[in-house]
C-alpha positions as CSV (number, residue, x, y, z in Angstrom):
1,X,34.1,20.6,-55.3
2,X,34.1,17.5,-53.1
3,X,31.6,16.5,-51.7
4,X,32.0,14.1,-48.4
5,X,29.7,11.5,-47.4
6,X,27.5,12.5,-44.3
7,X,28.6,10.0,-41.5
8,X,25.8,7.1,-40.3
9,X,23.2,8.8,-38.2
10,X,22.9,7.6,-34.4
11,X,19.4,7.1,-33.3
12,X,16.1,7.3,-35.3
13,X,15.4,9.8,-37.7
14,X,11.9,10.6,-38.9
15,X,11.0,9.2,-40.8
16,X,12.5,5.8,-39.4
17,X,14.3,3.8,-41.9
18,X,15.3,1.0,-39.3
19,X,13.5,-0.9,-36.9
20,X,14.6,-0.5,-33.3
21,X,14.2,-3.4,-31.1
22,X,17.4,-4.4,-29.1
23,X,17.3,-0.3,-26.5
24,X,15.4,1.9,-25.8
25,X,15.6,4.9,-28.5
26,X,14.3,8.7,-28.5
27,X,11.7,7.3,-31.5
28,X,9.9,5.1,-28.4
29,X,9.1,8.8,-26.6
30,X,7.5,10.4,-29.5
31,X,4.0,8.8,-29.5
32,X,4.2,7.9,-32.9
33,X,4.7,4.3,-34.2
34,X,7.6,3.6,-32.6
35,X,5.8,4.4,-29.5
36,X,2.9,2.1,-30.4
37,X,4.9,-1.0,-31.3
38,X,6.5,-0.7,-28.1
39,X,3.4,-0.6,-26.0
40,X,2.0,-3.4,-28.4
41,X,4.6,-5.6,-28.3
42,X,6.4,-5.3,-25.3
43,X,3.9,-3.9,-22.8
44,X,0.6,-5.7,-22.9
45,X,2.1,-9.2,-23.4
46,X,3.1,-8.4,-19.6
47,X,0.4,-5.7,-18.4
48,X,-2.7,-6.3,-20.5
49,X,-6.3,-6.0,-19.3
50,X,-9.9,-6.2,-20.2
51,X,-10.0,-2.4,-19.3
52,X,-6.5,-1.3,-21.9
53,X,-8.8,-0.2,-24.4
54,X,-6.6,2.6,-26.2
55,X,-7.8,5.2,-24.6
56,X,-6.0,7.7,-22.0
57,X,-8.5,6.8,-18.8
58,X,-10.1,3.5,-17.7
59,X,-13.4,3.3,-16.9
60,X,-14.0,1.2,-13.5
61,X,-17.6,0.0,-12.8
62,X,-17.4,-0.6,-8.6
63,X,-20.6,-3.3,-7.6
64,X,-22.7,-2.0,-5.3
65,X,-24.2,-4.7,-2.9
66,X,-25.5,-2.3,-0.1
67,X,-26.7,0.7,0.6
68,X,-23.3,2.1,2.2
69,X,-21.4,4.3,0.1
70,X,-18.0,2.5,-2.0
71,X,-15.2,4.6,-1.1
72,X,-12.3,4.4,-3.1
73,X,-8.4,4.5,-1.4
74,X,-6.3,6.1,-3.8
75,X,-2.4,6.4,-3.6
76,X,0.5,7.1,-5.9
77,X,4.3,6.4,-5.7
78,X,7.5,6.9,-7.6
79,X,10.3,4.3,-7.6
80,X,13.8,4.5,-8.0
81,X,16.6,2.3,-7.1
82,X,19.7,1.9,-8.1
83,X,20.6,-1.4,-9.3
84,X,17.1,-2.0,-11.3
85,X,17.9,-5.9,-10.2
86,X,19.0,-7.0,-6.4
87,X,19.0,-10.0,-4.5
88,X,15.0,-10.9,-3.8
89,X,13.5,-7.9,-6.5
90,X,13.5,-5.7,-8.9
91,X,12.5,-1.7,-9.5
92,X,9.0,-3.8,-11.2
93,X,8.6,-5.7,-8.3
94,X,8.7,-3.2,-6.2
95,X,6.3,-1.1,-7.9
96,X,3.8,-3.2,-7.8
97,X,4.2,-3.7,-4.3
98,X,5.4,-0.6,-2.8
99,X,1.3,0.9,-4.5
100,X,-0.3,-2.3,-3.4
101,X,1.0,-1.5,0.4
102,X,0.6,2.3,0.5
103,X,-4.0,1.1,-0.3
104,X,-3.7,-1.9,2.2
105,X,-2.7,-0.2,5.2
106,X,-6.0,1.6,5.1
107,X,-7.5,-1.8,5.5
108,X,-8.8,-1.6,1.6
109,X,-8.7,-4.2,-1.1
110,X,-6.4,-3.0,-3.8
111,X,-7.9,-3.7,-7.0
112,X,-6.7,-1.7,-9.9
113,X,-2.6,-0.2,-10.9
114,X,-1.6,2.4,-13.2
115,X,1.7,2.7,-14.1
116,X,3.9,5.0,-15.6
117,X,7.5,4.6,-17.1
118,X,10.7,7.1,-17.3
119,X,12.7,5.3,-20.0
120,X,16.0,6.3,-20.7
121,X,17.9,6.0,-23.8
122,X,20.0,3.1,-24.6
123,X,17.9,0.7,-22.1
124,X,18.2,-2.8,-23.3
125,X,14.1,-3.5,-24.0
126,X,15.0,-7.4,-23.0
127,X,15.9,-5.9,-19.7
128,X,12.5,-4.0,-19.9
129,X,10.7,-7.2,-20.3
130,X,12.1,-8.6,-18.0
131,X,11.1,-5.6,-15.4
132,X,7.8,-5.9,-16.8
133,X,7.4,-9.9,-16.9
134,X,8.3,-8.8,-12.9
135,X,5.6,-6.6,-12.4
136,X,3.4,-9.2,-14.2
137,X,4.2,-12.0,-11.2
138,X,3.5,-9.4,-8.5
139,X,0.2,-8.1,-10.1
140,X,-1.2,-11.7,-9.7
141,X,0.1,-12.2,-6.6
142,X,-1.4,-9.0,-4.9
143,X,-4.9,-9.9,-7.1
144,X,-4.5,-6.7,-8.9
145,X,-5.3,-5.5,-12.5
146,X,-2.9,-2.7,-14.2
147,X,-5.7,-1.1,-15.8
148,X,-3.4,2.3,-17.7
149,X,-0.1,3.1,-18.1
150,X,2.1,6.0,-19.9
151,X,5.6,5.9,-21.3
152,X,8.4,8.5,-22.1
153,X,11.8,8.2,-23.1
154,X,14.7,10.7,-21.9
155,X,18.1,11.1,-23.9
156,X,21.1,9.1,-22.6
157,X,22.7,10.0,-19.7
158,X,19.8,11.9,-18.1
159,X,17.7,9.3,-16.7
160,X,18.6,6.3,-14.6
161,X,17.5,3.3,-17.0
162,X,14.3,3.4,-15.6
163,X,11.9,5.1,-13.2
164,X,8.4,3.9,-12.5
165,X,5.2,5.8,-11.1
166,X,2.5,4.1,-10.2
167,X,-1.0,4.6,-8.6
168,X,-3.4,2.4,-6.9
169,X,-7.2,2.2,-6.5
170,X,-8.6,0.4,-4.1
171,X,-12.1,-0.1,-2.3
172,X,-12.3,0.7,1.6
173,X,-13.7,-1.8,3.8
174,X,-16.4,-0.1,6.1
175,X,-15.4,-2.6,9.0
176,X,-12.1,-1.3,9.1
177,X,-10.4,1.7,10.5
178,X,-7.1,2.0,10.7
179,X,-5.5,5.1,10.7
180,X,-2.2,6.6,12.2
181,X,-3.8,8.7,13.7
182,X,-6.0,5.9,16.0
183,X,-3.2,5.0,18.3
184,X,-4.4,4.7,21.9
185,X,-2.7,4.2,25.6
186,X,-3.0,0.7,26.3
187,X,-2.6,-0.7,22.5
188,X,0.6,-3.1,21.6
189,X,2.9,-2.8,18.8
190,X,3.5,-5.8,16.5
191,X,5.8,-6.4,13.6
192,X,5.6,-8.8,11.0
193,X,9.3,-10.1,10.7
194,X,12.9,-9.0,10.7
195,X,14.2,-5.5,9.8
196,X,16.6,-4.0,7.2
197,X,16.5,-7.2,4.7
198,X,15.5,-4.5,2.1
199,X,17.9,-1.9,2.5
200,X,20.7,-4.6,3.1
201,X,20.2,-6.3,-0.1
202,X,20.1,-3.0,-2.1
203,X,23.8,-2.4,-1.0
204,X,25.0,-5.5,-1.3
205,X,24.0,-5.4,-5.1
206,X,25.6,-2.4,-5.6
207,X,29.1,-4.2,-4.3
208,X,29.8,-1.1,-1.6
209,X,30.0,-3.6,0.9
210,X,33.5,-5.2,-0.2
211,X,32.2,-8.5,0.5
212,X,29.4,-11.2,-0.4
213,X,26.1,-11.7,1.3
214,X,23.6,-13.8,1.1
215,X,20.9,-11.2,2.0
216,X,17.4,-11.1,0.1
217,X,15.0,-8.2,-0.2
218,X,11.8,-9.1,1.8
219,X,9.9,-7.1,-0.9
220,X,6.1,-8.3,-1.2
221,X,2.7,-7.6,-1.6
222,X,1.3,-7.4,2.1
223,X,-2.5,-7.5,0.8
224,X,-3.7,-10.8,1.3
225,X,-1.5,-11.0,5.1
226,X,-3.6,-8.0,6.4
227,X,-7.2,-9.0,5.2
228,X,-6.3,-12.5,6.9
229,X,-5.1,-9.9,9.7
230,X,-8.2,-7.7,10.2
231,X,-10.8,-10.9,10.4
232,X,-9.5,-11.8,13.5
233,X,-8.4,-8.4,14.7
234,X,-11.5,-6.2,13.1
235,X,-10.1,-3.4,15.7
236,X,-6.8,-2.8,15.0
237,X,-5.9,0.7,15.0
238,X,-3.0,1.4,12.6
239,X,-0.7,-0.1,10.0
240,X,2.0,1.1,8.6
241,X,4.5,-0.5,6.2
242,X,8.3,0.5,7.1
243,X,9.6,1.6,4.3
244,X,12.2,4.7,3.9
245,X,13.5,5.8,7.5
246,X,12.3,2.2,8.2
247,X,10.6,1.3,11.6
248,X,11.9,4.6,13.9
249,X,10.7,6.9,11.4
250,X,7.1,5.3,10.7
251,X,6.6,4.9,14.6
252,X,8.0,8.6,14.8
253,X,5.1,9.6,12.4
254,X,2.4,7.3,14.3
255,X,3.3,9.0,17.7
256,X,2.7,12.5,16.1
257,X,-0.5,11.9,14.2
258,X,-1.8,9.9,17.4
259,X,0.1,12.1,20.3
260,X,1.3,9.4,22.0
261,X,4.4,7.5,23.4
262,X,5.7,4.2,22.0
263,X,7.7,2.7,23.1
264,X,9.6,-0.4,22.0
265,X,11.8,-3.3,23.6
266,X,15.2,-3.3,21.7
267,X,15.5,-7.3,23.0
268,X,12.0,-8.2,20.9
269,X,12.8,-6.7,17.7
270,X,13.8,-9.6,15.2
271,X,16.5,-8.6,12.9
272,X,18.7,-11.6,10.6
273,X,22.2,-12.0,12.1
274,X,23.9,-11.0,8.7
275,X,21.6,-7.6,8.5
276,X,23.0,-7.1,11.7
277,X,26.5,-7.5,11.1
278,X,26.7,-5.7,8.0
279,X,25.0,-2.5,10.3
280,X,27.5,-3.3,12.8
281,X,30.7,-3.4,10.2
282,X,29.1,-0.5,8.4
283,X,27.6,2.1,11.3
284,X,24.2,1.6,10.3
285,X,21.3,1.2,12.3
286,X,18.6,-1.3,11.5
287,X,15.7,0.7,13.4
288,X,16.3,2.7,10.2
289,X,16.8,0.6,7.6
290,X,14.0,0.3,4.5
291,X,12.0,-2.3,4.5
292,X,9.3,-3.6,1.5
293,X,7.8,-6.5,2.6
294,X,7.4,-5.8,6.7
295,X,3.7,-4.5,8.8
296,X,3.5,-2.8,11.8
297,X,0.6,-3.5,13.3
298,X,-0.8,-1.9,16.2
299,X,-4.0,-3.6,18.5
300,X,-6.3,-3.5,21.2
301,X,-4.6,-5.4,23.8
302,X,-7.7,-8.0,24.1
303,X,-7.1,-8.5,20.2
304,X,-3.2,-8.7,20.1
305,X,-2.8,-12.7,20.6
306,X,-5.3,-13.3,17.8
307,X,-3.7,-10.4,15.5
308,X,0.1,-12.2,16.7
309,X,-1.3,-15.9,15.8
310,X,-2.8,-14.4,12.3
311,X,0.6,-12.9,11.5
312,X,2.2,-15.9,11.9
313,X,0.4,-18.0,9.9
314,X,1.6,-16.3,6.8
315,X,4.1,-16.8,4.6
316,X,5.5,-13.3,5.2
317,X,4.1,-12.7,8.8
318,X,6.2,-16.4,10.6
319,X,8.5,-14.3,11.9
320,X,5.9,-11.9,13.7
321,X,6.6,-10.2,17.3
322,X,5.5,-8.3,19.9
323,X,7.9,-5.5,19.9
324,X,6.1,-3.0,22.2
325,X,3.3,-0.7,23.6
326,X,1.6,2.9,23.4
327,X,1.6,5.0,26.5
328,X,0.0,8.2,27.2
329,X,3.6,10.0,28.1
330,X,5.8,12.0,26.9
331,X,3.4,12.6,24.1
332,X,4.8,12.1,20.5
333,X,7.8,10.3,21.1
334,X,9.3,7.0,20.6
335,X,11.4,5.1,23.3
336,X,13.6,2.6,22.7
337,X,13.9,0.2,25.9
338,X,17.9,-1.3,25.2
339,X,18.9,-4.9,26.4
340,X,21.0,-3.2,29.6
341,X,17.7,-1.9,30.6
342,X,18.0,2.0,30.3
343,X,15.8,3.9,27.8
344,X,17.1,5.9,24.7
345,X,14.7,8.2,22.4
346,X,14.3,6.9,18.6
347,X,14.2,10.1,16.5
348,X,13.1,10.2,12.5
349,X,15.9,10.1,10.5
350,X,17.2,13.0,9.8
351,X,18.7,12.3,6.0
352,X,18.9,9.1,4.0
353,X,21.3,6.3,5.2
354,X,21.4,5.1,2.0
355,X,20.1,6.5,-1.8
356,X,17.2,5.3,-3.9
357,X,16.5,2.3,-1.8
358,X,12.6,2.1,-2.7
């Protein structure tokens, strides 16, 4: 009898004969060594900290300078976009910042990231890095440490390259308040900058839009532009990062939470002239566009120049406007004031203009 050679095996096997460090294998997902050398040497070098001690928790020690009670602001997000790389970011990038948001617009300090990572087979682990190395860069930016993390690989062809949850701690400010909840009658609406940068850039990457643009993502850490915010406008009463049904939707959800009308001035609201034409070309509407990088911010009339000037003078805030006001009626709606003068209702967005966006 004949017996024929068994044909090269695909993959690891256990136990591993090969080393594995050009994709992402199954071996990476089975918390063995594979799984170790892959956190060793291609996660810390990018997310390290004093508090990665090999153990599954960190332990956080919060100072306590005063007598008031340290409340922590906790939030958690999952990211998926498809490409993983686009004009401005990438899905590490945006992580980082999307978590690092979510904490700030409760006027808190973000201080500490965990992070967890969907890997799908086949991913090239330079491309990982390089997502990672990404993260890294927005980490220091925001001021943040990425204290824990978790990892697991799915087979090829059921994942998406990568997904990435991650969760923020961060420690409330007892002068601030905002809430969306806290809008009032009599309180004016700001936003930081121009609309639908995000959402733009995502689609160019993914060549649906036939043509070339030069369109970046405005996706940033927001952090450091609201605590310059808040000292000069220790009143404001809600912020809110535009993100998936972009600025229609989140004033949508401000009006219900606060049962009140807002209502915006179609003329004020900044938006780039190619974002504009692609929506134009393309039937889409940049009130509900994502965003990643953009703050609405919404103040006491007597504190709105100061919160304005504040805006401005950063980096991510120089294209800042007044874009509208809170009124008592009708109660939980948004009105959208056009350029010919009449008034149209903004509704929430009803489905998704575009997929995994942010």
């Amino acid at each position: 009898m004949t017996i024929s050679p068994l044909p090269p095996m695909e993959g690891p096997v256990c136990p591993l004969p090969l080393h594995h460090d050009q994709t992402v294998v199954m071996g990476h997902g089975s918390g063995g060594r594979m799984t170790h050398e892959l956190i060793q040497n291609t996660f810390l070098p990018h997310l390290s900290s004093p508090w990665n001690t090999g153990n599954d928790f960190a332990a956080l020690t919060l100072s306590q300078e005063s007598n008031v009670p340290a409340v922590l602001i906790v939030s958690t997000d999952s990211h998926i976009v498809s490409p993983l790389f686009f004009p401005g970011g990438d899905i590490g990038r945006l992580a980082v910042c999307g978590t690092v948001n979510d904490i700030s617009m409760s006027g808190a300090t973000p201080l500490y990231l965990t992070a967890g990572f969907i890997l799908e087979e086949g991913l090239p682990i330079s491309m990982l890095e390089k997502i990672l190395a990404s993260m890294k860069i927005a980490a220091n930016e925001a001021g943040i440490q990425v204290v824990a993390g978790d990892t697991k690989v799915v087979e090829k062809g059921k994942g998406d390259g990568i997904f990435i949850t991650t969760t923020g701690v961060g420690l409330k400010d007892p002068r601030y308040h905002p809430a969306g909840q806290s809008a009032v009658p009599g309180d004016v609406v700001l936003i930081s900058g121009a609309l639908g940068d995000h959402a733009m850039a995502v689609l160019s990457a993914r060549g649906d839009l036939g043509f070339e643009t030069n369109i970046q993502s405005d996706v940033a850490p927001l952090n450091s532009m609201i605590h310059e915010l808040l000292s000069v406008a220790p009143h404001t009463h809600v912020l809110r990062d535009p993100t998936r049904g972009g600025l229609a939707t989140s004033l949508n959800e401000i009006a219900a939470q606060s049962k009140v009308n807002i209502t915006i001035f179609e003329k004020d609201i900044p938006v780039h002239t190619p974002v504009q034409a692609v929506c134009e070309m393309l039937g889409f509407d940049p009130l509900y566009a994502a965003n990643e990088g953009k703050l609405i911010v919404i103040v006491p009339p007597d504190e709105a120049d100061a919160a304005l000037a504040s805006l401005r003078s950063h980096p991510y805030g120089r294209e800042a406007r007044m874009i509208g006001e809170v009124l008592p009626n009708p109660k939980n709606r948004v009105l959208l004031k056009t350029r010919i003068g009449s008034s149209r209702i903004l509704d929430m967005l009803a489905g998704e203009m575009l997929p995994r966006i942010c």
